[in-house]
N, C-alpha and C positions, 0 to 999 in steps of 0.2 A: 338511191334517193329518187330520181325519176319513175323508176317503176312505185312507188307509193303515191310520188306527188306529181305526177307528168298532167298531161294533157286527158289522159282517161277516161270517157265519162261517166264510165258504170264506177269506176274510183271516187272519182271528184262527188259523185252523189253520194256513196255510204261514207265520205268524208264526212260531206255536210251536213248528214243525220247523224255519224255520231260526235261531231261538233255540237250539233243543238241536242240533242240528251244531255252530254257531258255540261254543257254552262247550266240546263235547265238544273239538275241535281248538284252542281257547285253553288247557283243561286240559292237551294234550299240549305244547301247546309250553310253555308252565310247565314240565311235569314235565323236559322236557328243559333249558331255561336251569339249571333247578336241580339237574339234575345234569352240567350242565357249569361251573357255579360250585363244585361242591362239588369236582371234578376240580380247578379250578383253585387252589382254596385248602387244598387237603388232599394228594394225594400229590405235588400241582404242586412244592410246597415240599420235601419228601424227594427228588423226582428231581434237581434240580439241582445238578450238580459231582457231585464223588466223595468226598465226608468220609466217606461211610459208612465203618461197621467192618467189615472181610473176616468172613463169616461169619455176620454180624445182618441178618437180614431187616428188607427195609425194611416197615412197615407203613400199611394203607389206614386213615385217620382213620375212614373208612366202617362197617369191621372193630371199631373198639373198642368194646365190649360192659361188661367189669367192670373193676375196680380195677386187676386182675391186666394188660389190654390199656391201661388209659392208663399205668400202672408202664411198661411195654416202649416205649409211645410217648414217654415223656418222656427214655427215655434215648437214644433215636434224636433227640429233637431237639439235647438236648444233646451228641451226639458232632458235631451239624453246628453250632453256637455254636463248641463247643471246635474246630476244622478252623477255622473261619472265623477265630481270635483266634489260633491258632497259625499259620495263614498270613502274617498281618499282623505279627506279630513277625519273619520274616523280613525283610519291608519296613522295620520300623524299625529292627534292623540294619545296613540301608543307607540308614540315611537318609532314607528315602521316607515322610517323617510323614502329607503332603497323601493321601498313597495309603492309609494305614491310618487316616487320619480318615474319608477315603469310604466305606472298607469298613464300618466302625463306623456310621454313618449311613446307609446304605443300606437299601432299602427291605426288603429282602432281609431284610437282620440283625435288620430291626426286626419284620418280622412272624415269623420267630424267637423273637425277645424273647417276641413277642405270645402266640407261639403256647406256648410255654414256660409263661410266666407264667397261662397258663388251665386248661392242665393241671396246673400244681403245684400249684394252688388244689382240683381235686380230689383229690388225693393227698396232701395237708396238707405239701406240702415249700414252701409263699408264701417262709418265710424265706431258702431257699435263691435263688427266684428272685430274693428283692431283695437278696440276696449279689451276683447275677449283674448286675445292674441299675446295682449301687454300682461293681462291677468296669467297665463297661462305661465308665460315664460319667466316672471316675476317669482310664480310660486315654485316653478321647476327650481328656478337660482337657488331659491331657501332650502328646499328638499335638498337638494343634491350637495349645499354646504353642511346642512343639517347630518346629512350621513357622514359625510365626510367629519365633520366635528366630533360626532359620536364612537370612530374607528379611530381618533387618532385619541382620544381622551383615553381608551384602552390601553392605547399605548404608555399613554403618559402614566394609567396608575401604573403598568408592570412597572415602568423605570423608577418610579416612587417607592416601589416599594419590595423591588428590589436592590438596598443598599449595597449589600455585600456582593453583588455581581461584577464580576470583572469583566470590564465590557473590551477588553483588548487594549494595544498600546500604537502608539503611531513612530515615528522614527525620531521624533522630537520629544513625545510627552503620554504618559500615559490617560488615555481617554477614563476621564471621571466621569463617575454615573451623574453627580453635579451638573455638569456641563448637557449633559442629552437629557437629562430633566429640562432643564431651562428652553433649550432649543426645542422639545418639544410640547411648551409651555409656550414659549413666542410664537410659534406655528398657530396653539390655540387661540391665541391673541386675534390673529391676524384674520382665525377665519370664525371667529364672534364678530369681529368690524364688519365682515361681506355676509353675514348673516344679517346684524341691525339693520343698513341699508334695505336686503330685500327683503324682510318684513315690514318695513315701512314702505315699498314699492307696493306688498302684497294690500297694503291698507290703503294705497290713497286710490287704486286702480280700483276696489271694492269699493270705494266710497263715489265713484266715477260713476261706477255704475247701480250705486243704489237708488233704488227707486223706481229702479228697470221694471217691466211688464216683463221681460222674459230673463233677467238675469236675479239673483240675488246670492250675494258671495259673504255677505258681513257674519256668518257662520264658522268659513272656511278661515276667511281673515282670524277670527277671532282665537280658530284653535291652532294659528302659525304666531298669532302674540301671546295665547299660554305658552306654547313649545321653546318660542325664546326667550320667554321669562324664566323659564325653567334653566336653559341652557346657561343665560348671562348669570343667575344665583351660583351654577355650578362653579361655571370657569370664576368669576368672584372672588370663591375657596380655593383655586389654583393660582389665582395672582397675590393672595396675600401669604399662601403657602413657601411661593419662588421669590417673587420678587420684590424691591423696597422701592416704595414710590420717591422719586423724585421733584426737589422745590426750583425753582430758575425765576433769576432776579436780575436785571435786565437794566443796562444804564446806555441809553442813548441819546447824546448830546444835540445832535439838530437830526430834525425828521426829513428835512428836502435831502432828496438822494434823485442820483444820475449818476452814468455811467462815468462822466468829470467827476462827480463828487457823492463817490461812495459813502455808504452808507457805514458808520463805525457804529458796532457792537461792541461792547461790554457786561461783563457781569460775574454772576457767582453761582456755582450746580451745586447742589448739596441736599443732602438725603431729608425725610422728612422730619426724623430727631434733631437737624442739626449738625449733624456731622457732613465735615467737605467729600463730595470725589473729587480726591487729590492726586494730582498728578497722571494721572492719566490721559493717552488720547481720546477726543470726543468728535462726534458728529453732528452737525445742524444741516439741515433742510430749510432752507430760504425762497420763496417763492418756488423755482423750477429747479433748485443747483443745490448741489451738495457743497458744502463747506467743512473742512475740516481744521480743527486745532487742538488745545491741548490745557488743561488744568494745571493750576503750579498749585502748591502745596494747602494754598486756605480753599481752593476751588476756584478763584479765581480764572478768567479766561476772556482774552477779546480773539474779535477779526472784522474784516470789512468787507461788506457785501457790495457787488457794483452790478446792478441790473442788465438783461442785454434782453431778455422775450418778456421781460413783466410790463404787465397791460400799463397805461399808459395812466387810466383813472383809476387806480387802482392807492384807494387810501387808507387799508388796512392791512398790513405786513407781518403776517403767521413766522414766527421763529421758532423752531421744534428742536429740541434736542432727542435725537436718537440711539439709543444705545445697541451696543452689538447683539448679534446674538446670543453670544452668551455671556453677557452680563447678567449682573443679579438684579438690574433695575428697571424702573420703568421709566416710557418716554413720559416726554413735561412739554409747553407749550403753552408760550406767548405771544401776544402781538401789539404792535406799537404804529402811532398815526405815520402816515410818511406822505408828502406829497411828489412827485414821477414826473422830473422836465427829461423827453425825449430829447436827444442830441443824435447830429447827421454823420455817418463813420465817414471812412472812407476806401473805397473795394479797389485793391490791385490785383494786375492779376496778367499772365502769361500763360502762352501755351505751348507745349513743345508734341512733336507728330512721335518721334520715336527715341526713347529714353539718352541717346545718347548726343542726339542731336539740339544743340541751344536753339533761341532762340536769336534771329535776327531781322531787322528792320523790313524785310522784302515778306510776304505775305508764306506762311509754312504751306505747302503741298501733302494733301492727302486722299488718299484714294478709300472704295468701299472698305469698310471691315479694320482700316488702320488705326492702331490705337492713335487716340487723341489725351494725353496728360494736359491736365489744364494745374496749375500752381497760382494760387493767388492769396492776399490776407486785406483782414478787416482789421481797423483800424482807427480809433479816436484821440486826434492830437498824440500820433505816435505811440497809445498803448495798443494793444492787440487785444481783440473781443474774442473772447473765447466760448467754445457753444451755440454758437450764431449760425442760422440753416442759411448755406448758400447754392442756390439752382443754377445749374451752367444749362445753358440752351447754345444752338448751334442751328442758326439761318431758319432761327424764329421755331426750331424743334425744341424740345425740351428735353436730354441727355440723361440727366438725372440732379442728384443731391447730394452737400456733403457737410460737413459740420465743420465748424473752425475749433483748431488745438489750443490750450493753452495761450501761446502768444500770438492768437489770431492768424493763424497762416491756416491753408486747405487744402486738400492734391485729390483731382478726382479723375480719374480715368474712364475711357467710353470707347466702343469700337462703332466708326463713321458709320451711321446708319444709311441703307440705299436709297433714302425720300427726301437726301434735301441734294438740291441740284448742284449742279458743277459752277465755278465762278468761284468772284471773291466772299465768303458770308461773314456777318458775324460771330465770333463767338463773345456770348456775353453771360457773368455770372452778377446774380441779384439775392440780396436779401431783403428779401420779399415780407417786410415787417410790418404791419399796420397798426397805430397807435398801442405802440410797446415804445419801452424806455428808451430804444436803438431804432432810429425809424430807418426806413427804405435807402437802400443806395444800391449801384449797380457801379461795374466797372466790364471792361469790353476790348478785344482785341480783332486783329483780322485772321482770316485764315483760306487757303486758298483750296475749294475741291475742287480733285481732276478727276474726271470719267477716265472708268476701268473697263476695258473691255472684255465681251463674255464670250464663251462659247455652250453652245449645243447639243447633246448627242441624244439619237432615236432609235430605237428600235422596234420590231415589233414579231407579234406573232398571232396566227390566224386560231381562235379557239373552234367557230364552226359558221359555215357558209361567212355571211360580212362579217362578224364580230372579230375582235381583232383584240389581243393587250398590246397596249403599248409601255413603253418604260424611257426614260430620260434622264440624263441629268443634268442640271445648268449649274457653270462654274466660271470664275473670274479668270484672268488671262494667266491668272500664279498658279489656279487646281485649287482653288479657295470656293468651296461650296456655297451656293447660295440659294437660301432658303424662304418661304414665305413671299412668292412673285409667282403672278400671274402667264402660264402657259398655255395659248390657245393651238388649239390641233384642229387642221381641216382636210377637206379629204374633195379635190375637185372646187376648190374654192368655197365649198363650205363647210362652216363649222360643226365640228362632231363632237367635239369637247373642250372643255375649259377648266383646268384645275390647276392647285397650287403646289408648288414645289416643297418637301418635307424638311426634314429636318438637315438631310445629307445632299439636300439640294435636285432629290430625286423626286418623280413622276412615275405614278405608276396608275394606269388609268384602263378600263375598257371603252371601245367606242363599236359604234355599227357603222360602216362605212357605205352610203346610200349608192345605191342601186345605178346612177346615173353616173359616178363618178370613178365606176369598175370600165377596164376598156380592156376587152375580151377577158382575160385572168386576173389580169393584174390591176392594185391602183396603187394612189402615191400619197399619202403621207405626208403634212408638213407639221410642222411646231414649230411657232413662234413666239420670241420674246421681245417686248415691247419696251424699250429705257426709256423712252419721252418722262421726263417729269423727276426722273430718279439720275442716280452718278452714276448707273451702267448703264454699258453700248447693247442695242436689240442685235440680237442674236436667232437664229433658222438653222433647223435643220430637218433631214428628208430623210423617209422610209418607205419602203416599195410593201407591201403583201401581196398574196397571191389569192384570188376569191375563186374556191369553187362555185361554179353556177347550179343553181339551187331551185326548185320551186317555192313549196311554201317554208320557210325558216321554221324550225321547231322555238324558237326564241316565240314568236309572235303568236304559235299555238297556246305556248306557259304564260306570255302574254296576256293573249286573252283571257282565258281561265281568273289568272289573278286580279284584273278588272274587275270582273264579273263577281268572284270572291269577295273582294274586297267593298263591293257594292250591298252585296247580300250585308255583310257587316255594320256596312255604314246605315241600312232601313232597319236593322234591328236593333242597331244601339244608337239610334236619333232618337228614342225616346227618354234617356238618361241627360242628354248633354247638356241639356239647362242647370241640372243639379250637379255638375262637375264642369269646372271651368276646362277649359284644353291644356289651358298654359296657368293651369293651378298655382299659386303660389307656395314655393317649398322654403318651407320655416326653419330658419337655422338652429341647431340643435341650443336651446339655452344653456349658458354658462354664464358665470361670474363677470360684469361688466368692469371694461377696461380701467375706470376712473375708480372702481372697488378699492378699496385700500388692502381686499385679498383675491388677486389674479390668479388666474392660469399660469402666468410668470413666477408669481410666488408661489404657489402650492405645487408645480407641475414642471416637468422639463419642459412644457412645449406651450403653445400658442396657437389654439384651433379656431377656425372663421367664427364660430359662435362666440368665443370672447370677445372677436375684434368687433360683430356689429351686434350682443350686445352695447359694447363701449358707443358705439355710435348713433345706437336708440340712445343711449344716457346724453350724449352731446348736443343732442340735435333742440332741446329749447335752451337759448344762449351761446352755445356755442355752433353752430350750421358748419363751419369750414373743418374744426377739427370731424367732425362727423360723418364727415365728405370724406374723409381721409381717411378713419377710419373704415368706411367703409370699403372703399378701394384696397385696402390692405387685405381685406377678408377675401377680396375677389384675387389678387395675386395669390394667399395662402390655399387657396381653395382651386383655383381655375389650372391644367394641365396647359402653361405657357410657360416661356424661354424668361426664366425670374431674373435673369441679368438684361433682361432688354427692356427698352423707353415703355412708358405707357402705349405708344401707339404699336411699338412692334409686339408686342405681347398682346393688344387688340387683333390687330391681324394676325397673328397665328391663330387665335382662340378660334376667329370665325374662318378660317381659310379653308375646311372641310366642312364648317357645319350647315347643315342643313335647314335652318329654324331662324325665319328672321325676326324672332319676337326675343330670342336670345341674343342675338347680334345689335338691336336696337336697344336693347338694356344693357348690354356690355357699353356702348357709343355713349348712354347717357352716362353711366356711373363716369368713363374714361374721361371726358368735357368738363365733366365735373371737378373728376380729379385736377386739370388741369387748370381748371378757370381756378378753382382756389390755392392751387401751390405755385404752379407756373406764373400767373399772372397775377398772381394776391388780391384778387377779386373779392370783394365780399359778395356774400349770397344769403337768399332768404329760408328762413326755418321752413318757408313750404317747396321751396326746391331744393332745398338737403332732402325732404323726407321724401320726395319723389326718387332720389339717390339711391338713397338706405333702402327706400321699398324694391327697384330696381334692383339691388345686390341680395337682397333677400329671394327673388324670384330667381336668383342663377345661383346661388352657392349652396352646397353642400356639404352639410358635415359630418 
């Protein structure tokens, strides 16, 4: 190494020269990458197809200068949107939902959106794009039910009309083709209901935007309400085929109902000839809660409803009857006046630290990471509320959530998170209910955390001249890993790194150990862990390396190169970045919203972020907090964090490596959020849900 990079000076000169050739031809090809990436994302996206308008120049994103050039570009992207959405309505026309789904998600369409939405932003038209946004995802909803309608209705004719197939036997009863008729007859049911919603989404969003100078949809709209006119005549012929509609006749004696003084139902289910469903068990849907009972022989049948989350003003009370799945009949549905006096429960509630140990008068002792069983019940004049969300927080943290059982009791378990300090805290569990039948109560106990102490361990190894890996792991005084805390590494009293500990409580880091703080071969190494503020003790610990001495570092040669590279890039694709945001917004894949009467849950094993904030686009005019909610659900379903951990510890993990503080300030807003309206039952406004929702739509992916 010295003989390359000594002292030399006939060396050090053809260093220098071919230092300056090598950046001079790194610079060039920069400049060129960058301006074949700008090629590519800028008029790459106007040349393809032919939507343009006869007559409108297409324009170089390169070209736009003022106001007056993104105004011209914005309506050039929009006539290739409007081409793209009116070809696709051709498709749906015929039927071809699968084809105008892909077009709609395609990558194409999407950097479209992209490219749209960054320029509306400078020409103050954002509202119009999220017009175009809502329209987008609204039509994707109906397309992709639409398909889905049309593959399972195939099904449905084979089992129709294959009588005589023996579809197998179960260990109880032989499976009749009757029976898989029906069930895949209710299926249809359910996904005509999530169909009428989003064609009525698709119409009032085109009716939003008609009139537009650059958009006009009521084409599009038009051939999504032939498509489900066609759909609903079909399925029509499949409900009178399977199923017999049902009458419900409804006797209730006084309308004030409260959790003291439920609400008594009576009446009679019976087919539409006339005849009773007799004796069998039935189903009601009552505000939020399933009720169940049972028909005696004329059809007859009562029960009593006793409120616990229905809204407070709430003066029309929907009573449904629901039949199984495979029933032969259909649901029926009434509702009657009631008026809703909220009554104050009352929350008990204990804690015990380890399953075996009770509780007792002197405050329980717990250390990081100990489970914490919390047991408590709700309660009005001695009955038990059942269904009731109750939040346990812990010295003003918030733990988690649990529901109350049948007779009002709750058991929620939590392992002591490292942020809330040592001392006596509270723990306190709240239902957190705001003008519902069952208003707010909280019950509270003490509980006492004690700091755990940590230890340290470093090591390290020298990659080339300073550079050095290091590796660590910090662990409680038991060998209990601990994850997600800040470890600072200095090297001569200054800092050379600072990262966060993984999953297994390990560190694994590069650092350059600077020049000053090498003494002769060797330097030293420290890592420290800082508890101030948390229930762990700070913890050190030390590592020696050994630095060969070096001239110039080959690190600072690749170094520079990549500055220089990366520079060249940055002048050849500065003339794109007006037409592509940096921090783009990425659009959750549209699916069937949560309040649909046909879910992801219902159609689907599973539950993907795009159902949870459609659901929370649906919530957000009238309801803001569920929305909030929802929407945070989408970011736990979506985000790569610790799903048994608080809201805050699954924040810090999210951001603990990332590198992107416009991620980490949208994870903070959506998290705040989540809190203010679960934690603290805050209400919140429809324009700070949608700042939420927009926020979770810029981090999740589906």
């Amino acid at each position: 190494m010295r003989g390359v990079f000594g002292p030399d000076d006939t060396l050090s000169t053809r260093l220098s020269a071919l230092l300056l050739v090598s950046a001079v031809c790194v610079l060039l090809t920069g400049l060129l990458i960058g301006g074949v990436a700008a090629g590519a994302v800028g008029p790459g996206l106007l040349d393809r197809g032919s939507d343009s308008t006869d007559g409108f120049p297409q324009e170089n994103p390169a070209d736009l200068q003022s106001e007056r050039d993104l105004s011209a570009f914005e309506r050039q992207l929009a006539q290739r949107i409007q081409g793209q959405v009116e070809s696709g309505a051709i498709n749906l026309s015929q039927g071809q939902y699968g084809d105008v789904r892909e077009r709609l998600e395609s990558s194409e369409y999407g950097e479209l959106l992209d490219s749209y939405r960054s320029v509306s932003e400078e020409t103050g038209n954002s509202e119009r794009a999220q017009n175009v946004t809502a329209f987008r995802r609204a039509l994707a909803n109906y397309t992709g039910l639409a398909d889905r309608y049309s593959r399972t209705y195939s099904t449905y004719r084979l089992a129709e009309m294959s009588r005589d197939l023996r579809l197998g036997e179960s260990r109880a009863w032989p499976i009749r083709n009757d029976d898989v008729t029906r069930s895949i007859a209710r299926r249809l049911e359910r996904i005509e209901t999530g169909l009428e919603t989003n064609a009525s989404r698709v119409a009032e969003t085109a009716q939003v935007l008609d009139g537009d100078a650059q958009f006009d949809f009521a084409s599009t709209a038009r051939a999504v309400q032939a498509s489900f006119s066609n759909i609903s005549a079909r399925q029509a012929d499949v409900r009178a085929a399977v199923f017999v509609q049902t009458n419900l006749a409804l006797d209730v004696p006084s309308t004030n109902v409260s959790f003291r003084n439920p609400l008594v139902v009576s009446g009679r289910l019976g087919m539409e000839n006339g005849t009773a469903v007799a004796n069998r068990p039935i189903r009601f849907e009552v505000g939020n809660q399933t009720i169940l009972t049972r028909t005696d022989s004329g059809g007859a049948f009562s029960f009593e409803y006793r409120p616990v989350t229905l809204p407070a003003d709430t003066e029309r009370l929907s009573i449904r009857y629901v039949p199984d799945e495979m029933d032969p009949y259909l649901d029926a549905n009434e509702t009657v006046d009631v008026s809703v006096e909220s009554v104050d429960p009352t929350v008990d509630v204990s804690v015990v630290s380890e399953p075996t140990v009770a509780v007792s008068p002197s405050p329980t002792s717990v250390g990081y990471n100990d489970t914490v069983e919390t047991f408590g019940r709700v309660s009005v004049d001695g009955d038990g509320v059942s269904g009731a969300p109750v939040f346990v927080s812990l010295g003003g943290k918030l733990l988690g959530s649990a529901t109350t059982q049948s007779d009002g009791t709750f058991q929620f378990n939590a392992s002591l998170p490292a942020d809330i300090q040592p001392g006596n805290r509270s723990l306190q569990t709240r239902l957190a209910l705001q003008d519902r039948a069952i208003a707010s109560a909280s019950g509270s106990t003490t509980i006492r955390v004690r700091e755990r102490s940590t230890a340290l361990s470093l090591s390290s190894t020298v990659l080339e001249d300073r550079t050095a890996r290091v590796t660590g792991h910090l662990t409680s005084e038991d060998g209990r890993p601990i994850s997600n805390q800040t470890i600072t590494i200095t090297a001569g009293g200054q800092t050379v790194a600072t990262v966060s500990t993984g999953a297994g409580g390990r560190i694994n880091t590069t650092v350059l150990v600077p020049a000053e703080a090498v003494s002769g071969e060797r330097a030293d190494l420290v890592a420290s862990f800082d508890g101030r503020g948390l229930n762990l003790g700070s913890s050190e610990a030390e590592t020696t390396v050994t630095i060969s001495d070096a001239g110039l570092p080959l690190w600072l040669l690749g170094g520079g190169l990549l500055v220089i590279t990366v520079a060249g890039v940055g002048i050849g694709g500065f003339v794109w970045r007006r037409s592509r945001s940096d921090s783009g917004e990425r659009e959750a894949t549209p699916d069937v919203a949560a309040d649909d009467a046909v879910t992801e849950t219902a159609l689907d094993s599973e539950v993907d972020p795009g159902t949870l904030l459609s659901g929370a686009r649906n919530h957000l005019p009238g309801e803001p907090e569920l929305a909030v909610r929802l929407a945070y659900a989408a970011v736990r379903v979506s985000l790569d964090g610790p799903q048994d951990g608080t809201h805050w510890e699954f924040y810090r993990a999210c951001t603990a490596e990332a590198d992107d503080s416009e991620f980490a300030s949208a994870l903070r807003t959506v998290t705040e959020g989540y809190e203010r309206t679960t934690y603290a039952g805050d209400s919140i406004s429809e324009s700070a849900a949608e700042r939420i929702v927009s926020a979770t739509e810029s981090m999740v992916e589906n």
